[in-house]
N, C-alpha and C positions, 0 to 999 in steps of 0.2 A: 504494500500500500504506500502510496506517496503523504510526503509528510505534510506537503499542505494538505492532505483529504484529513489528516490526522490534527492538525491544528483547526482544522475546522470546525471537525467534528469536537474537540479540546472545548472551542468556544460555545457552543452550543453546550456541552453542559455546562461551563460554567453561568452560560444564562439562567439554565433550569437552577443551577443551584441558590441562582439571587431569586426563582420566584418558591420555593422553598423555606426560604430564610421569611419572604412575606409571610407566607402561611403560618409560620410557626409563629408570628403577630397576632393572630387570630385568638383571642379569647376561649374561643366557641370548641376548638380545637378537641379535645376530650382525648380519648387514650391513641389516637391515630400521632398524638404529637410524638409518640416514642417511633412509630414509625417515619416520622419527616424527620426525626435527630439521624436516625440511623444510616436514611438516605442521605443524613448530610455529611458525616461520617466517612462513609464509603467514598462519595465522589472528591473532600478531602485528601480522604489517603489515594486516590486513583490523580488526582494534582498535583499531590508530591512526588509520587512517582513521575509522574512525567515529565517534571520539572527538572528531576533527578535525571533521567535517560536523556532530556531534549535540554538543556540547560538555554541555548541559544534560542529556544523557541519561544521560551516565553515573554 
């Protein structure tokens, strides 16, 4: 895979991750919130790594 398909796709979650971080504003939220931590979690550690292998990329 070419690395720009890969920094693309990169930015694309870090979108979903800022609309994530919104929800987890949400009040109303109830126990789905352990699940938006977990997703937030993951794509964290899936950033760092990437960051880590593409140093230049980001």
């Amino acid at each position: 895979m070419e690395i720009q398909i890969i920094c693309d796709r990169i930015a694309t979650i870090k979108g979903k991750r800022e609309a994530l971080i919104r929800l987890l504003e949400q009040p109303d939220l109830g126990t789905l919130r352990i699940d938006v931590n977990q997703a937030l979690e993951e794509i964290d550690d899936l950033l760092e790594d990437f960051d880590r292998t593409f140093p230049a990329q980001s």
